[in-house]
C-alpha positions, 0 to 999 in steps of 0.5 A: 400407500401415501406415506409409502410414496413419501418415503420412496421420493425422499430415498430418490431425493437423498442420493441428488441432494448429496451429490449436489452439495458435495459438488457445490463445495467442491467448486468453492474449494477449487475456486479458493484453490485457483485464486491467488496468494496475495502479498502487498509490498511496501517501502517506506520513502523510496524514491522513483529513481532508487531502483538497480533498473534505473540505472542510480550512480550508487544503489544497487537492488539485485534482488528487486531487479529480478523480481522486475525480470520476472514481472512487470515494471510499472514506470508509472506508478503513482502513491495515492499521497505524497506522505504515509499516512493517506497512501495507506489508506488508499492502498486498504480502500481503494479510495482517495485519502480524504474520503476516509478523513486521513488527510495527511501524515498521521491522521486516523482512518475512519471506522467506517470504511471497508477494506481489502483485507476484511473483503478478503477474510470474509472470502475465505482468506487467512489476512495478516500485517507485518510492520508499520501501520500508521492509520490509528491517529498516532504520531511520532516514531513507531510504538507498539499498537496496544490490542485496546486500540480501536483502529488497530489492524484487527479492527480493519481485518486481519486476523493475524498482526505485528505491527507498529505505529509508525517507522521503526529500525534496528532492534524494534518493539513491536506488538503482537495483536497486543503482547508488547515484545523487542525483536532483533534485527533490522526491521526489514529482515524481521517482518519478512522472516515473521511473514514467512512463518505465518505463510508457512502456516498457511501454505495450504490455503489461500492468504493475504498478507501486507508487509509495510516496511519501515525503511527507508525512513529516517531515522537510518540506521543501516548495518556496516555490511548494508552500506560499504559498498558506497563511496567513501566520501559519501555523507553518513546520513545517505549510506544509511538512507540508502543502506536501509534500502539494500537491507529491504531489497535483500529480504524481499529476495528472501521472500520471493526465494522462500515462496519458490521453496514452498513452491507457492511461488507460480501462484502467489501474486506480490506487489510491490511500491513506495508509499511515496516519492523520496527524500531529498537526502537521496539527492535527484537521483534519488527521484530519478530526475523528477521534479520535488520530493516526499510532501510535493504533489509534482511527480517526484513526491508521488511517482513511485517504483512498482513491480507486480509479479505473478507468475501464472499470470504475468508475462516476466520482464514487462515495462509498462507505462501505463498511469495507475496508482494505489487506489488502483490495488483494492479493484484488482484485487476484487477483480481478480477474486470475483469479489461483490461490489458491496465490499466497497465503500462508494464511491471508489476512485480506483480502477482494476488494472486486471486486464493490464496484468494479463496482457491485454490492457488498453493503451489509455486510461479511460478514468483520469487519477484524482490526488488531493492534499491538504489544500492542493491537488491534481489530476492525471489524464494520461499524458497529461496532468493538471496541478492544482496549486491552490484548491481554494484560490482555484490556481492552476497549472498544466504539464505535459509528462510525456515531453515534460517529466521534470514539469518545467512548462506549464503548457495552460494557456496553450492548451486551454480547451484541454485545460478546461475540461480537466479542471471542470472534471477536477472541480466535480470531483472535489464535490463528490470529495467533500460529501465524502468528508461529511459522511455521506458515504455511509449509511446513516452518516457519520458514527462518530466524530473524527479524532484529531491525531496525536502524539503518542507519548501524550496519551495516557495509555502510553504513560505506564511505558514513558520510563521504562523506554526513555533511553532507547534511541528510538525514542530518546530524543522526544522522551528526554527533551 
């Protein structure tokens, strides 16, 4: 009779757990179905100012002016660094450049760190990276990264990678998660059209990808169709900086028009910006009339064109003046996706902008944004921003951005309390920075020490390729001297 009763109860039981099972994957297969497609978008030493909106004298950008047309403009935007290397990192942890020990151009990122793409792979998403790295501690022009290598973007997450080094133009070598291969074209055009095929493959599931371009760094090599429609008397060097800029803008039309074809488009989220400010090839304009360039910690070194659009989300044609930053990327994402707060290392220094993409965004920013670079530093509250000048000295200087975006009056000793609160929250900061540096941050401290970046033609892994690639013009110049 006992066994009779167990057998009745486990027949009456089979029926509800089944159900139960095949509705819980059925709300985990909805859920995945709702999250967005992500695509982070990045230039290559874009100015502020090199955008068709901002009215430049020159350039002409059709194809990012309508992305901003059906998204929304963010006029400030800041890079997490005024150069490469530390913007990247900042972008893949939500995290200030130093904490993860990339504290300028070229400097490795530590192993430890947790990205947005490995918090993304691990939630279900197909993750992959197109074009430039620079996060594997090697220096000069862009080469193949080796499947070897240990900070590779397969070790940080994604499943799928063609990437380089560092900048890369017409006609690259890149790597395939290792297998070594030239690809013809100018760069923009190549990552975009590979993305595209990856997205294909995927387009039934959700995805991840970040398209790093390598333009328009130098050196520039733009196609003749690319700059003939710049003045004449221009100088060669800046039709090919800002040639470069046209090829890019035309392949990220390509990427949106493509995505609309697949009909991925209304839920696919793709944000765009500079991984810092321009160069002074590009003249003022070039900045839009900020103050300093690339490597500067003034607005012109750090604030960057941005456009985010998705367009079941967010209201097309929105210009925000809001401050946010790179740091900021890695939180919204987690925020849109529901993602545990263990994906982070802690602390963080950005915040999710969620809200800001769907409208309801407060008017100030509550957390100021932190920047530290090498031995200077500063602090953005908003209206206001504190310039570190001199870390060590502890030198100072204070602008008000929204009557002064050219910082030409350093307004401290007028505004001395508001001086004083924000170096006070500087300087705290800074504390929290360098129990970073020193491992802290991690369980256990720090596994290894960290490895000085290096030129790659000096590593022995390299040395097999030195002949057989001395006479390409990307390389010519540092392997003939």
């Amino acid at each position: 009779m006992l066994s009779f009763l167990k057998i009745h109860m486990s027949i009456n039981i089979l029926p509800g757990l089944i159900l139960f099972v095949f509705l819980s994957l059925s709300l985990k297969e909805n859920e995945m179905r709702q999250r967005p497609n992500i695509i982070l978008v990045m230039s290559d030493d874009q100015g502020w100012g090199q955008m068709g909106y901002y009215d430049h004298p020159f350039l002409q950008t059709p194809y990012l002016n309508e992305m901003a047309k059906n998204g929304l403009r963010m006029d400030r935007f800041y890079a997490g660094a005024p150069v490469c290397s530390p913007t990247r990192s900042s972008v893949l942890t939500g995290r200030a450049n130093d904490r993860s020990a990339v504290y300028a151009h070229g400097f490795p990122m530590r192993r430890q760190e947790k990205t947005v793409a490995q918090a993304l792979q691990k939630a279900g998403y197909n993750t992959a990276h197109f074009g430039k790295w620079h996060l594997d501690g090697l220096k000069g022009p862009g080469v193949p990264i080796f499947a070897e290598d240990n900070r590779n973007p397969g070790f940080f997450g994604f499943t799928e990678w063609l990437s380089v080094s560092n900048f890369f133009d017409l006609n690259p070598l890149m790597s395939h998660k290792g297998n070594i291969a030239e690809y013809i074209g100018n760069s923009s055009d190549i990552i975009v059209n590979q993305a595209l095929d990856f997205i294909l493959g995927h387009k039934n599931e959700p995805f991840f990808v970040v398209i790093w371009f390598g333009s328009p760094h130098d050196p520039w090599s733009a196609l003749p169709k690319d700059k003939s429609n710049f003045p004449k008397g221009m100088e060669e060097v800046q039709q090919n900086y800002l040639g470069e800029i046209v090829e890019m803008d035309k392949s990220i039309g390509l990427l949106n028009a493509k995505l609309k074809e697949m009909g991925l488009d209304e839920n696919t989220l793709i944000w765009f910006n500079s991984d810092n400010g321009g160069v002074s090839v590009g003249g003022k304009e070039g900045v839009g009339g900020l103050r300093d360039f690339k490597g500067s910690l003034y607005e012109g070194g750090i604030r960057v064109p941005c456009i985010i659009k998705w367009p079941a989300t967010i209201k097309g044609g929105t210009v925000s003046h809001f401050p946010a930053s790179t740091m900021d990327i890695f939180p919204t994402i987690a925020s849109i996706c529901n993602l545990p707060d263990d994906v982070f290392v802690q602390p963080i220094d950005g915040k999710s902008i969620f809200p800001h993409l769907k409208g309801k965004a407060e008017a100030f920013r509550k957390d100021p944004i932190p920047f530290k670079y090498r031995n200077q530093g500063a602090l953005i509250d908003n209206d206001y921003k504190l310039l570190v000048e001199n870390i060590e000295k502890k030198e100072y200087a204070l602008y008000d951005l929204k009557n002064d975006n050219t910082e030409t009056k350093n307004i401290i000793s007028l505004h001395s309390s508001r001086a004083q609160t924000m170096i006070s929250y500087y300087e705290q900061w800074m504390v929290s920075v360098n129990q970073s540096v020193k491992g802290e941050d991690y369980k256990g401290g720090l596994m290894e020490k960290d490895p000085a970046p290096e030129f790659w033609w000096n590593k022995p892994e390299y040395a097999l390729y030195l002949p057989l690639w001395k006479n390409r013009p990307e390389y010519k110049k540092q392997l003939n001297d």
